[in-house]
C-alpha positions in Angstrom: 80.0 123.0 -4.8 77.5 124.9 -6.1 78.3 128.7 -5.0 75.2 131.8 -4.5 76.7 134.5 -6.1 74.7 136.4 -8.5 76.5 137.2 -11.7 75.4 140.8 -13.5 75.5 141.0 -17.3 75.7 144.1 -18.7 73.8 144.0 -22.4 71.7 141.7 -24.0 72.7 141.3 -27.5 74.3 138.0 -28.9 77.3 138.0 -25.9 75.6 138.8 -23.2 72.4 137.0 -23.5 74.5 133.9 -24.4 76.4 134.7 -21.2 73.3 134.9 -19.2 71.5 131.7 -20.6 74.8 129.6 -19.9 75.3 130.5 -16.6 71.1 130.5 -15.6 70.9 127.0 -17.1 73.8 125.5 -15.0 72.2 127.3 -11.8 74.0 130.3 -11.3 71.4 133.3 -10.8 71.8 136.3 -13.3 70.8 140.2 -13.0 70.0 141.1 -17.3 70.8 144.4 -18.2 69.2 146.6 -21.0 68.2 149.6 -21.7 65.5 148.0 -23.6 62.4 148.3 -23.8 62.6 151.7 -21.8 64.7 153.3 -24.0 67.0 152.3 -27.6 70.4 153.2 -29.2 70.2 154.6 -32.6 70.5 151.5 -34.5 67.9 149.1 -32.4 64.5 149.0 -33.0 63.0 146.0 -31.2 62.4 145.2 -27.8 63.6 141.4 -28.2 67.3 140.7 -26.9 69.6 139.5 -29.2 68.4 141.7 -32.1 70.7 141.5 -35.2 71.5 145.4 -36.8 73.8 144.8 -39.9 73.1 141.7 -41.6 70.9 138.6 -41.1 73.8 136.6 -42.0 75.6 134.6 -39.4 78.2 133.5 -42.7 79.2 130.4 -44.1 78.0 126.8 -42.5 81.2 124.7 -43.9 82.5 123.0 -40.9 85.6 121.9 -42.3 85.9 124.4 -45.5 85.3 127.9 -43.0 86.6 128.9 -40.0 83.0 130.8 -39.2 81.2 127.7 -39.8 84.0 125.7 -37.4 83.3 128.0 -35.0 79.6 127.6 -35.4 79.9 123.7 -34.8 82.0 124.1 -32.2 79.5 126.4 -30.4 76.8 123.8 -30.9 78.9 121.4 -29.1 79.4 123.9 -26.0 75.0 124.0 -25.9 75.2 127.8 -27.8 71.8 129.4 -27.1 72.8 131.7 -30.1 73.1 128.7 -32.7 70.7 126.9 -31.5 68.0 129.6 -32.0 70.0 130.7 -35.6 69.4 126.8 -36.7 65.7 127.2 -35.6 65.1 130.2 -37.6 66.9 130.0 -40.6 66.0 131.1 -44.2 68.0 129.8 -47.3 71.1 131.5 -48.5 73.0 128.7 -49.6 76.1 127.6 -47.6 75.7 130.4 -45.6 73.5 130.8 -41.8 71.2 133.3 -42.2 68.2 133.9 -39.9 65.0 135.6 -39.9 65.9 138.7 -37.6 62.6 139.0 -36.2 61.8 135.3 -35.2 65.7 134.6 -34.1 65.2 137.6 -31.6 62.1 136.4 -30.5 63.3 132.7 -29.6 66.4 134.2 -27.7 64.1 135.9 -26.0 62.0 133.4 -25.0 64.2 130.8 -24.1 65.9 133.6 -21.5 62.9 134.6 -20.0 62.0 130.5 -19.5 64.8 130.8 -17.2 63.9 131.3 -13.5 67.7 132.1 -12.9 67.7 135.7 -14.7 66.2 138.5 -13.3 65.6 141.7 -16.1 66.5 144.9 -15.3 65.6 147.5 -17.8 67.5 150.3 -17.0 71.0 151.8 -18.1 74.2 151.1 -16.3 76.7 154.3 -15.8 79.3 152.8 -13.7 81.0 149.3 -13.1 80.8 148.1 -9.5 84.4 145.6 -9.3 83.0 144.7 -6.1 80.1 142.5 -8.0 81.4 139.3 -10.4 80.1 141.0 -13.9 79.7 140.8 -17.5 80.5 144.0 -19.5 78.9 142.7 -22.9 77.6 146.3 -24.0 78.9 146.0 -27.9 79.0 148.4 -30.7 76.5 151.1 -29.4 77.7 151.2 -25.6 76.1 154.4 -23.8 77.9 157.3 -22.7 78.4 157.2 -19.1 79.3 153.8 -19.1 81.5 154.3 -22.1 83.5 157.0 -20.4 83.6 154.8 -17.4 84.7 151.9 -19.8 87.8 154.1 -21.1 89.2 155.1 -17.5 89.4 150.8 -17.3 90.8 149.6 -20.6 91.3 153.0 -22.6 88.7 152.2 -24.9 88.2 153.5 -28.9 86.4 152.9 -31.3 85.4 153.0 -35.6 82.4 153.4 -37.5 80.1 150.7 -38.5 77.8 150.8 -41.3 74.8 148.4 -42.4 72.9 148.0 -46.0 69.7 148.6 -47.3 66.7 146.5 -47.8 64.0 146.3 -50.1 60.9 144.9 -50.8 60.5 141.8 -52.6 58.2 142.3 -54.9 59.2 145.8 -55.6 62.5 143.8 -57.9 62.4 144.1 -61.1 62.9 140.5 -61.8 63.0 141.0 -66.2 66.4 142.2 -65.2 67.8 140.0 -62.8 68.2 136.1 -62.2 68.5 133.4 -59.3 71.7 132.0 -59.3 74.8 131.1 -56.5 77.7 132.2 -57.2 78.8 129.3 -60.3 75.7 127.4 -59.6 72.8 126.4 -62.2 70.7 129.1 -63.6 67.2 129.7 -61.8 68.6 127.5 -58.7 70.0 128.9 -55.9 69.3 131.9 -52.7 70.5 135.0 -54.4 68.7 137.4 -57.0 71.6 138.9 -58.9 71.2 142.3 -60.3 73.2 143.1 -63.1 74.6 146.0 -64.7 76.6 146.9 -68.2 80.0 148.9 -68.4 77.7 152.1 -69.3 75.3 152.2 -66.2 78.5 151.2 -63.9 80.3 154.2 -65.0 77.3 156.4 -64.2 76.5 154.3 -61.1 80.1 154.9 -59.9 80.4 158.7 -60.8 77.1 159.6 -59.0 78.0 156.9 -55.9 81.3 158.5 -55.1 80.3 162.2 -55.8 77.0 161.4 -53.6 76.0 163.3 -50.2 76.7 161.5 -47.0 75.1 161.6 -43.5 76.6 164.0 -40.9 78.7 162.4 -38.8 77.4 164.0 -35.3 79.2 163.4 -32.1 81.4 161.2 -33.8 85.4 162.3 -33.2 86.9 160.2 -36.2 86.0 158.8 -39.5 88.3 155.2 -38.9 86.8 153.0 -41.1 87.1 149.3 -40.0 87.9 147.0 -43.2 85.3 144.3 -42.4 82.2 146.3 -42.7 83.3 149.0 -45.1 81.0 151.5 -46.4 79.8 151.0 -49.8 80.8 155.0 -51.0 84.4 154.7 -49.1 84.9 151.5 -51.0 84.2 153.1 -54.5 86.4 156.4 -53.6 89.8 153.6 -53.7 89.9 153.2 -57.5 86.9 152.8 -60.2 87.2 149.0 -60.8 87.3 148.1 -56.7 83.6 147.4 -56.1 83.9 144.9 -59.3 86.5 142.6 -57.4 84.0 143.3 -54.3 80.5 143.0 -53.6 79.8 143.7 -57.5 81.9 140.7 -58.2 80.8 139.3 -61.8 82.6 135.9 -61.6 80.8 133.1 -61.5 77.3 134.6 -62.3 76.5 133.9 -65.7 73.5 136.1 -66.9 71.1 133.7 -68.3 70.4 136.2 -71.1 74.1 136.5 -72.5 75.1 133.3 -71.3 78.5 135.4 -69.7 79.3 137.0 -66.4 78.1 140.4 -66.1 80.5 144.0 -66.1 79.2 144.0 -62.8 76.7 142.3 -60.5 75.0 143.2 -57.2 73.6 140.4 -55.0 70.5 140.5 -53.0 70.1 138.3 -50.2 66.5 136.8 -47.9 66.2 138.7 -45.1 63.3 136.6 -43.6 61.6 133.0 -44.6 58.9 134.3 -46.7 61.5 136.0 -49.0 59.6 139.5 -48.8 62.9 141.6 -48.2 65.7 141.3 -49.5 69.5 142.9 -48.5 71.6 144.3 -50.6 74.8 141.9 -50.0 78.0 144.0 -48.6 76.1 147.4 -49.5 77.2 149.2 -45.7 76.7 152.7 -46.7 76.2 156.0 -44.8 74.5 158.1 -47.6 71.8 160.3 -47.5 68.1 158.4 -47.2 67.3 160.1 -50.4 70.6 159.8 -52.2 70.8 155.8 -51.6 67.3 155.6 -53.4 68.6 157.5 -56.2 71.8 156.0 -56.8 71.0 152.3 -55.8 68.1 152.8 -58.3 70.5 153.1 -61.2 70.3 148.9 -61.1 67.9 148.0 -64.1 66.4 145.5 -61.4 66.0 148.1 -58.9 64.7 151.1 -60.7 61.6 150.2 -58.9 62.6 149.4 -55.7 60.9 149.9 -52.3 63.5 150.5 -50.0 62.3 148.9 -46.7 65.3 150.1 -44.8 68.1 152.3 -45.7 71.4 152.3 -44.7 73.0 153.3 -41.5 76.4 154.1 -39.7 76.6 153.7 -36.3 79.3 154.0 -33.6 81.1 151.0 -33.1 83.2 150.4 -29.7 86.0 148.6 -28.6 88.7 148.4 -25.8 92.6 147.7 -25.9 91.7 143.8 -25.2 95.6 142.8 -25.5 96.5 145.8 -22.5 93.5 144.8 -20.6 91.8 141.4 -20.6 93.5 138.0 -20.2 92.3 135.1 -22.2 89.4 134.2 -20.0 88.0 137.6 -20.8 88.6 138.7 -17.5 90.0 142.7 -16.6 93.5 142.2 -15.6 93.3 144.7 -12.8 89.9 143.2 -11.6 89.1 139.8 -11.4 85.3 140.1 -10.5 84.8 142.3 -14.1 84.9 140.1 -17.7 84.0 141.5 -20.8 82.4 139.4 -24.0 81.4 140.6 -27.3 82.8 143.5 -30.1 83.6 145.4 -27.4 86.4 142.7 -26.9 87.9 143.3 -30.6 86.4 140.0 -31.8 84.5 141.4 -34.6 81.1 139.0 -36.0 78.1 138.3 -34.7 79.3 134.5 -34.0 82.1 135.5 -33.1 80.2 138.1 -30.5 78.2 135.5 -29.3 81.5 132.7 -29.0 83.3 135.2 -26.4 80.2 135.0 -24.4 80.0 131.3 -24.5 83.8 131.1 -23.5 83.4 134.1 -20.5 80.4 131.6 -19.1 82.1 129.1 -19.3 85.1 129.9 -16.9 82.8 132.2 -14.8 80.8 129.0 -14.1 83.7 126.9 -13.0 85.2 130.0 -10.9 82.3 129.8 -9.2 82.2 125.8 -8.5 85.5 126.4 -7.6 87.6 124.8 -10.7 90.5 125.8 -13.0 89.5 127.4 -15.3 89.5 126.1 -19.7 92.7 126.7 -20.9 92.3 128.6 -24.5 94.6 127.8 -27.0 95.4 128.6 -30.8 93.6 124.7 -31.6 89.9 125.6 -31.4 88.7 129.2 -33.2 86.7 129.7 -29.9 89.9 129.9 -27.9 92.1 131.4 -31.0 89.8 134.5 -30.6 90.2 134.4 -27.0 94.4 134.2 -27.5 94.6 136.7 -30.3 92.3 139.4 -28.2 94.7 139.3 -25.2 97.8 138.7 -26.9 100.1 142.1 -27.0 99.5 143.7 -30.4 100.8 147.4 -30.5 98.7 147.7 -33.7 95.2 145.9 -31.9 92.3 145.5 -34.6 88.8 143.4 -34.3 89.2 140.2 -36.0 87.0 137.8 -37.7 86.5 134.0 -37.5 89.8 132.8 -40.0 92.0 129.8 -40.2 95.1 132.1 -39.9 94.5 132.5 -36.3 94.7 129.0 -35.5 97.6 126.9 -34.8 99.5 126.0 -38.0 99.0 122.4 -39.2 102.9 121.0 -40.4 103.8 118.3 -42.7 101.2 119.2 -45.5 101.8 120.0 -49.4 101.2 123.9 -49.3 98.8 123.1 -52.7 96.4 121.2 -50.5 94.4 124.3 -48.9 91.5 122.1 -48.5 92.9 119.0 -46.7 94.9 121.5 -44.2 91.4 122.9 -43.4 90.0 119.8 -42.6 92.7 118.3 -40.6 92.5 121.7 -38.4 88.6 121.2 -38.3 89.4 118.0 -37.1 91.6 118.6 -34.8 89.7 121.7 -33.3 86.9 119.6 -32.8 88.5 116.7 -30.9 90.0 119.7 -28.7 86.4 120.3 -27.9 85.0 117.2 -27.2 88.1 116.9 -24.6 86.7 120.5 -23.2 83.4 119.1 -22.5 84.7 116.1 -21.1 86.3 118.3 -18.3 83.3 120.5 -18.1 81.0 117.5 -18.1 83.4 115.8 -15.0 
């Protein structure tokens, strides 16, 4: 039984328009919402859904050696709009899923607006209407009035989010740096590492942490959330802490010494022709003019044409474990589901998963099933457990093995094979899912 109802989804980043395609495609119609193109928050630019704002990478592609890249494959299985259009538009970075922003936005938004299910309504929602089944996927940047709105349901809060420069290509100084993965072959590989000698660090470091930083505005709190730390609040926890972080040295030997670097920054492809490039874990809130002077100081960026600098953002999310049962649906409400960061799952696959998950049940609440039991054997229902387990200390979390059920009986020494065997096992778990949804 097929049933009429119209489902609204609230935002069209990764969640939301991952939502809406799922639920479209299996016949259920869909009222979009975005404030796009009419109007933009302060870290979107273009008018395509599913824009990405801190990083083009979507992490590691291991199925069985990363939880991210299990997560990925098991999203593939599920028919993930988001994957799909990441594997379409993909530019080399090793192991890792990285997209050309621009195209991947583009292809979301194509394949949505191919669907005759979705109606788009450019306009900002204020208020929640519990009346109508909907889909609260506004993420980081959510608006005012719905925010405050938001917070009278769940008692929502919220951190600070920062992403990293880019710069141009060409504009690299390439007599001091050299292609390499990390302990790959010299001249092979999807990084251009930048190195840099104990002096230069030293100054580097002195003029990084003494640096001016962006006013804060309307912003209530400087919480800094530990996954997408700032580059400059990084640095202020000890001299040597960017070396063991995104200046890690090991495993980059500098073709000119023939040894690892004092320290080493890593620039990554931000789009197939290889005419940006990122500056890898380089979140920073600096000063425009400041972050060209001080991210200079690298001998291979002295020249550097900075194509985009660094931003902070606010960044929001609700008490998930207080407010939303595993399904993603509002305890208190059972028309209103949320998907997304502003869940507390914290990634853009990870964004996109709790989308895939919401659709999923919404669909069958509709057809009149039981809904998918999540559990701790798949990462897609693992996130969906750990956001709406109690937790008097809730934080977004990340993709990670640790979040899945334990595997027992294995020789502690044998990360690896424990990996696997949960990879394994995840996957079976959903092949059995689709079997049910597929019946």
């Amino acid at each position: 039984m097929q049933n009429n109802k119209t489902v609204n989804v609230i935002g069209g980043g990764l969640a939301g328009s991952e939502c809406a395609y799922y639920l479209a495609r299996h016949g259920i119609k869909v009222n979009l919402y975005d404030i796009k193109p009419k109007a933009f928050t302060p870290a979107h630019k273009s008018e395509y859904f599913g824009e990405l704002v801190c990083s083009n990478s979507l992490k590691s592609n291991d199925v069985y050696g990363n939880a991210c890249g299990l997560l990925k494959e098991e999203m593939r299985m599920l028919g993930s709009l988001i994957i799909d259009c990441a594997d379409k538009t993909r530019v080399p970075a090793g192991n890792a899923l990285a997209v050309d922003r621009e195209r991947f936005a583009e292809l979301i938004t194509k394949k949505l607006k191919e669907q005759e299910n979705i109606t788009f309504i450019s306009e900002e929602v204020t208020d929640i209407n519990a009346n109508q089944l909907t889909v609260v996927a506004t993420g980081p940047l959510t608006t005012g009035a719905l925010c405050d709105n938001i917070k009278k349901l769940t008692g929502a809060f919220y951190f600070f989010d920062a992403a990293a420069p880019i710069v141009l290509g060409e504009s690299i100084d390439m007599d001091n740096a050299f292609i390499c993965d990390r302990y790959g072959e010299d001249g092979k590989g999807d990084y251009i590492n930048c190195p840099m000698d104990k002096e230069t660090y030293e100054v580097f470091y002195n003029e990084l942490i003494n640096a001016k930083r962006a006013p804060l505005h309307d912003f209530e709190n400087s919480k800094v959330f530990e996954g997408c730390m700032p580059v400059e609040v990084m640095a202020s926890r000890g001299v040597d802490t960017l070396r063991f972080g995104p200046l890690k040295p090991a495993g980059l030997t500098d073709p000119k010494t023939g040894r690892w670097p004092y320290a080493c920054l890593q620039l990554r492809k931000e789009n197939v022709q290889g005419s940006m490039y990122n500056l890898v874990g380089f979140q920073t809130n600096l000063l425009f003019g400041e972050q060209k002077r001080i991210f200079s100081l690298f001998p291979a960026l002295k020249n550097a044409e900075f194509v985009r600098y660094g931003v902070m953002h606010k960044n929001t999310f609700i008490d998930a474990p207080k407010s939303l049962n595993k399904y993603y649906q509002l305890k208190n409400s059972e028309n209103i589901y949320f998907a997304g960061q502003i869940t507390g799952v914290e990634g853009y696959v990870e964004s996109a998963s709790s989308g895939l998950s919401c659709a999923i049940n919404i669909l069958r609440k509709l057809n009149g099933k039981e809904p998918i039991e999540w559990n701790y054997k798949t990462v897609s229902g693992a996130l969906a457990c750990y956001i709406s387990t109690p937790n008097t200390n809730f934080q977004p979390m990340n993709a990670n093995f640790g979040i899945l059920e334990p595997v027992y009986n294995l020789d502690k020494r044998k990360k690896d094979l424990k990996k696997q065997m949960m990879a394994e096992r995840s996957l079976a778990e959903i092949k059995s899912i689709l079997e049910r949804i597929n019946d």
